[in-house]
C-alpha positions in Angstrom: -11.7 -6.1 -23.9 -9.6 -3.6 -21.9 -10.7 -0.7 -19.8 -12.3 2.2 -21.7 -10.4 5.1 -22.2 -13.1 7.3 -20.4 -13.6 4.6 -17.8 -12.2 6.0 -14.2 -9.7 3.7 -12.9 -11.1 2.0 -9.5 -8.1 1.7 -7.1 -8.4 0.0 -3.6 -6.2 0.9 -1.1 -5.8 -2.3 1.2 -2.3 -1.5 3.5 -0.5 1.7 4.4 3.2 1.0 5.5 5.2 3.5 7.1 7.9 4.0 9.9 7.0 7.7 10.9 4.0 7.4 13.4 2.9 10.8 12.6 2.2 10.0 9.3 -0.4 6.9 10.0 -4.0 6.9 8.0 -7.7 6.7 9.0 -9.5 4.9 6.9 -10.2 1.3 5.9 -6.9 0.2 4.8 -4.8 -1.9 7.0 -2.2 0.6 8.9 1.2 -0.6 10.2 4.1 1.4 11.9 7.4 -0.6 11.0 10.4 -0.4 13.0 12.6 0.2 10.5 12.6 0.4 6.8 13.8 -3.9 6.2 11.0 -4.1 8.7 8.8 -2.0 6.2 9.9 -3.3 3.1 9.7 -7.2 4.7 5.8 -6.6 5.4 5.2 -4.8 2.4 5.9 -7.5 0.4 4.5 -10.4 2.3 1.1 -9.0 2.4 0.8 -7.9 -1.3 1.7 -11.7 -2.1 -0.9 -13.0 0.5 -3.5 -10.1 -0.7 -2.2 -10.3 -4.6 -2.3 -6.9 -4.7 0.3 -4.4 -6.1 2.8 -2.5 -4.1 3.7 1.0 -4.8 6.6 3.0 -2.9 6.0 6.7 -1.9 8.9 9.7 -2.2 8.5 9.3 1.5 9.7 5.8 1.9 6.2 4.5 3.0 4.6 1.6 1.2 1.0 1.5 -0.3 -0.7 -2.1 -1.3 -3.3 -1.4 -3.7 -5.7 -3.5 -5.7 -7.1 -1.9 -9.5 
């Protein structure tokens, strides 16, 4: 059985990746200021394989791992 339709889907934000320091979370989520965006894109990937999570990429250029 899949996910109701009225069901609220629970997303977990694990990992915020960016490489502008003025746009850095609080929260609970892992926070990490790249140097660049290879940097950015390098980490991104490497955690949402260790984490098995899923990687979205924002307008902005900064990465979020999430987990449904």
């Amino acid at each position: 059985m899949g996910r109701e339709s009225t069901q609220k889907p629970n997303y977990d934000i694990l990992a915020f990746i960016t490489t502008n320091k003025e746009r850095l979370l609080g929260g609970k989520q892992l926070s990490l200021l790249a140097k660049n965006e290879e940097e950015a894109e390098s980490l991104t990937e490497d955690i949402a394989k260790a984490l098995k999570a899923d990687v979205v990429q924002l307008k902005s250029g900064d990465y979020l791992i999430l987990r449904v």
